[in-house]
Kinemage of the C-alpha trace (Angstrom):
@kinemage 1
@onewidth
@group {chain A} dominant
@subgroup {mainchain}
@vectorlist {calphas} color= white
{ca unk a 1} P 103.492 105.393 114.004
{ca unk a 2} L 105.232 103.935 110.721
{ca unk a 3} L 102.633 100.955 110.019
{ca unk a 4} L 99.575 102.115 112.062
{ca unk a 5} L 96.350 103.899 110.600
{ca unk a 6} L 96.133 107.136 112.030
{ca unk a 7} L 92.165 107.135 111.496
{ca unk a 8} L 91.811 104.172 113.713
{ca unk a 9} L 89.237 101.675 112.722
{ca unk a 10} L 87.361 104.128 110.024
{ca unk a 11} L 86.507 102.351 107.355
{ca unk a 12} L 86.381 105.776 105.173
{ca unk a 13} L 88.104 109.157 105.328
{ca unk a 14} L 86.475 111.923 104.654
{ca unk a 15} L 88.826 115.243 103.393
{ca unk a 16} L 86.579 118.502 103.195
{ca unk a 17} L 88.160 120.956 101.762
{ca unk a 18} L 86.565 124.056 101.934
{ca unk a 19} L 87.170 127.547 99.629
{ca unk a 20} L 86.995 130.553 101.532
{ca unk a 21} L 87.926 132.532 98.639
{ca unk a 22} L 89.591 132.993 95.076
{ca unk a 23} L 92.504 135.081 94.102
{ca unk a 24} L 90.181 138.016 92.794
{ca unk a 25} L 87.275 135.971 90.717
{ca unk a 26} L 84.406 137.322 92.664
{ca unk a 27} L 82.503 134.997 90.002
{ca unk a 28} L 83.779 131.444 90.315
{ca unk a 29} L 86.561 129.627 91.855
{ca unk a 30} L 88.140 126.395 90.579
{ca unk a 31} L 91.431 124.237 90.772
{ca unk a 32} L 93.316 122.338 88.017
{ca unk a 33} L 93.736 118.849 89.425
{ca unk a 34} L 93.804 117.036 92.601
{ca unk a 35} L 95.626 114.062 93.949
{ca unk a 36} L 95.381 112.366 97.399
{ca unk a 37} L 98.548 110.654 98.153
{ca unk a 38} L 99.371 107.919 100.510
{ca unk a 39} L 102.642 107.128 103.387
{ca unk a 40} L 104.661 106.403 100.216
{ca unk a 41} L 103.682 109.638 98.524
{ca unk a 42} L 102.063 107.167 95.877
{ca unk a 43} L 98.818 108.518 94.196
{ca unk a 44} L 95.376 107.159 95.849
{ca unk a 45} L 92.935 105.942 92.656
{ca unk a 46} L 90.234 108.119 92.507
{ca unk a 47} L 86.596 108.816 90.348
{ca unk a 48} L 84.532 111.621 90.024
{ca unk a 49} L 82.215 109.102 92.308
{ca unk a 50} L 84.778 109.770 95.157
{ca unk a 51} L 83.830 113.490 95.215
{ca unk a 52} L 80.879 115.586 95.826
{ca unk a 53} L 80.499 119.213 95.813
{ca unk a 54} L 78.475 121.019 98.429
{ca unk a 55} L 77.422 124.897 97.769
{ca unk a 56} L 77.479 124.752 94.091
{ca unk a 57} L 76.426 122.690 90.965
{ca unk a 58} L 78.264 120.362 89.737
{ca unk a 59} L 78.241 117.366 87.881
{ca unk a 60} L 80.421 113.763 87.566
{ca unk a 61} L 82.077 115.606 84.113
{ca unk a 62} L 82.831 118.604 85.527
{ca unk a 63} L 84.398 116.878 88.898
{ca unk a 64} L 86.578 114.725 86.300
{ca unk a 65} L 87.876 117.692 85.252
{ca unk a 66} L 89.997 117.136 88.886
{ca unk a 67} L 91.518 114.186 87.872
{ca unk a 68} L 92.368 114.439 84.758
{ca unk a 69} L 95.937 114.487 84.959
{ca unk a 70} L 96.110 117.971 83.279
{ca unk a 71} L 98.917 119.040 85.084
{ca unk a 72} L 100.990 121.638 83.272
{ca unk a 73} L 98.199 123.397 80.743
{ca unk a 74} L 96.746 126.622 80.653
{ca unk a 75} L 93.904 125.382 79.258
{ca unk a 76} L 90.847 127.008 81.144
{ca unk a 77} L 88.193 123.716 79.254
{ca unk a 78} L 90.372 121.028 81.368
{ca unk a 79} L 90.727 122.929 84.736
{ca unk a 80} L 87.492 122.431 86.979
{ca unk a 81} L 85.485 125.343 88.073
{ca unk a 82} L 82.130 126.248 89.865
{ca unk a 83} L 80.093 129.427 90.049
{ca unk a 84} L 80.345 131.187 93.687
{ca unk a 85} L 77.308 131.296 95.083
{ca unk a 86} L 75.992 134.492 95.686
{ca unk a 87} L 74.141 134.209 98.912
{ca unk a 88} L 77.860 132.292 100.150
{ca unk a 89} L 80.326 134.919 99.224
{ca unk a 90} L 80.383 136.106 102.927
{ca unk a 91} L 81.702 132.184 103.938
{ca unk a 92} L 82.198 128.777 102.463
{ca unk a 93} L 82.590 129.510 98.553
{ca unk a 94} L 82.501 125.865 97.934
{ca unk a 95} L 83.566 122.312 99.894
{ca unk a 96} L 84.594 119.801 97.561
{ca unk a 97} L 84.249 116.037 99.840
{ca unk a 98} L 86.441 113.631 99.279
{ca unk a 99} L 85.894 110.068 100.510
{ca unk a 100} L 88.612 107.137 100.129
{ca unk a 101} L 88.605 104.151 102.164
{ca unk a 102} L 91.194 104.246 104.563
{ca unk a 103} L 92.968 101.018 104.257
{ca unk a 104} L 94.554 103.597 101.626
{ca unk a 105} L 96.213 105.532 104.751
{ca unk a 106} L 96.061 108.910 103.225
{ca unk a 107} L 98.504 111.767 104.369
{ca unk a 108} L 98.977 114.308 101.511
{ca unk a 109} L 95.982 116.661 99.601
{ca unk a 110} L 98.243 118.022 96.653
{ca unk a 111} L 96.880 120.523 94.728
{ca unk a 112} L 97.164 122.277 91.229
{ca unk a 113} L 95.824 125.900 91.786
{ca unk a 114} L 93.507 127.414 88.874
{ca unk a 115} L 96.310 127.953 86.109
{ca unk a 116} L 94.446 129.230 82.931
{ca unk a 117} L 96.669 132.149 81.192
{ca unk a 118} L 93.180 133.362 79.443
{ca unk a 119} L 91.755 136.374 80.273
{ca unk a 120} L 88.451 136.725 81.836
{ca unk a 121} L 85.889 139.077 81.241
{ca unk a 122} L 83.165 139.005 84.377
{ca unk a 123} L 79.873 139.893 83.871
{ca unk a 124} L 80.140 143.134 85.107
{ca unk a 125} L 83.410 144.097 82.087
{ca unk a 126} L 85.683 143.799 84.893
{ca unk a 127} L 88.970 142.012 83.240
{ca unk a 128} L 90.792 139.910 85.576
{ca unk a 129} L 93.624 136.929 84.901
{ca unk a 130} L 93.000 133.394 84.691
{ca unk a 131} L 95.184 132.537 87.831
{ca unk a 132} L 92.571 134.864 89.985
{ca unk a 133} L 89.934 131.902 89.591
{ca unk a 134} L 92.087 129.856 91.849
{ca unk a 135} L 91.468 128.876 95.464
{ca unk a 136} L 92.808 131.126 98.077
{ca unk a 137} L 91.786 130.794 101.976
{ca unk a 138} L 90.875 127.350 101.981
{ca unk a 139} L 90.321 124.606 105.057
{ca unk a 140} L 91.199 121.045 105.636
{ca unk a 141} L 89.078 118.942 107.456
{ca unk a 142} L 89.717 115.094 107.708
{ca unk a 143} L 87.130 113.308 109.740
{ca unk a 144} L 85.639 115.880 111.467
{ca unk a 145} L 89.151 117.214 112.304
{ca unk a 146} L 90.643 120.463 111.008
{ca unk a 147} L 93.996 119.645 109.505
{ca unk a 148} L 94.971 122.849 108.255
{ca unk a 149} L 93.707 126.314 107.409
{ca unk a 150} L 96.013 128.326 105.177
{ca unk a 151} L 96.774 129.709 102.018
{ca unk a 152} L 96.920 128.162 98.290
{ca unk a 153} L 99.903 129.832 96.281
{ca unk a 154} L 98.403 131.303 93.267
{ca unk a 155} L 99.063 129.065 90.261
{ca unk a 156} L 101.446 131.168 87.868
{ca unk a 157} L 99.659 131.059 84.584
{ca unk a 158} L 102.482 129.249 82.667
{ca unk a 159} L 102.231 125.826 81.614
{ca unk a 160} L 105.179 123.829 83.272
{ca unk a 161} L 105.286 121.512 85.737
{ca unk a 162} L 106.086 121.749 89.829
{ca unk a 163} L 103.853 124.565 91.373
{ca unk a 164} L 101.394 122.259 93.397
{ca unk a 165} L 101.071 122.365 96.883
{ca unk a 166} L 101.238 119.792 99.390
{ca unk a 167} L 98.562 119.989 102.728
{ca unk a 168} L 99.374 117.284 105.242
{ca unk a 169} L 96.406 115.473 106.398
{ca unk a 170} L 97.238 114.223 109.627
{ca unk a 171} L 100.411 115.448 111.916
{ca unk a 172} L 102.547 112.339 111.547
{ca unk a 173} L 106.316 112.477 111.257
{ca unk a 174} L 106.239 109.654 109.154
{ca unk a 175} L 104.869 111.849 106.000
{ca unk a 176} L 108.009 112.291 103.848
{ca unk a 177} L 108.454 115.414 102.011
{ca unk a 178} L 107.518 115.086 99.009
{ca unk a 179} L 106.729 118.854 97.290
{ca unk a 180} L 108.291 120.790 95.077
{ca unk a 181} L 107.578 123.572 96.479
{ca unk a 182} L 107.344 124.422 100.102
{ca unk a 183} L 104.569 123.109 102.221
{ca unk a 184} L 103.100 125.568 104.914
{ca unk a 185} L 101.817 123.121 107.638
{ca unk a 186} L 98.599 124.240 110.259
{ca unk a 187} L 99.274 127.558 109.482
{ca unk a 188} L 96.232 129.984 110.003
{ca unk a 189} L 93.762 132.055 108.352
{ca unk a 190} L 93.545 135.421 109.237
{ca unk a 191} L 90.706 136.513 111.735
């Protein structure tokens, strides 16, 4: 498989990944960066134009907020979030699309969970921690294919480098391991 495109002749790839839930926010839920990495585990160039937003508001400054390169703050103004819609909460929180052409070969969605050590007063007095903001039951789909449904480690709140996750995007042996951290692969949502 080493040298082939695993999307065939697809000119673009299309990653959905779509929030189930957060870690507690029943307000918003939001992420700290993303990358999309390629068979060398080298970074694919993205914009805010390669990402749209489906169940929520939000615009081109907001989605640059993902890309920022923000990586080990606590900052909750450079971590990107979006209010849960209400009518939602019982499904899809939010789907963030992600398009890249696929001469890039894509193979790795790493993520930066929600990692703000602030406190967070919801609207209702309820106090909850930063990290809670961050995506929890989340799904993969690449193309029309789901490529994983799982669980997002809760970012730790501390601003230091390492805790991303890694999702594979396709099943292909040739994907080296490149996390940090350990990378659960198809594993399932409950129910």
């Amino acid at each position: 498989m080493v040298g082939q495109n695993p999307f065939g002749d697809a000119r673009v790839v299309t990653i959905r990944v779509g929030a189930y839930s957060s870690w507690g926010d029943p307000e918003k839920v939001g992420l700290t960066e993303l990358r999309v990495l390629d068979m060398r585990g080298v970074a694919i160039p993205l914009a805010p134009g390669n990402i749209r937003v489906r169940y929520a508001h939000c615009n081109r400054l907001t989605l640059a907020k993902l890309l920022n390169n923000k990586i080990a703050t606590t900052t909750s103004r450079v971590m990107w979030d979006v209010a849960q819609p209400v009518s939602l909460r019982k499904g899809v929180i939010v789907e963030l699309l992600i398009s890249i052409a696929a001469k890039y070969q894509p193979r790795i969605l790493r993520l930066w969970n929600y990692n703000s050590s602030e406190s967070l007063v919801l609207q209702n007095g309820q106090q909850m921690h930063g990290p809670d903001r961050g995506m929890k039951d989340v799904q993969v789909i690449v193309n029309d294919d789901v490529a994983w449904k799982g669980e997002v480690p809760r970012a730790p709140g501390e601003a230091r480098m390492g805790y991303h996750y890694d999702i594979p995007l396709v099943s292909d042996k040739t994907i080296p391991d490149l996390s940090l951290s350990p990378t659960r692969s198809l594993a399932t949502m409950g129910g």
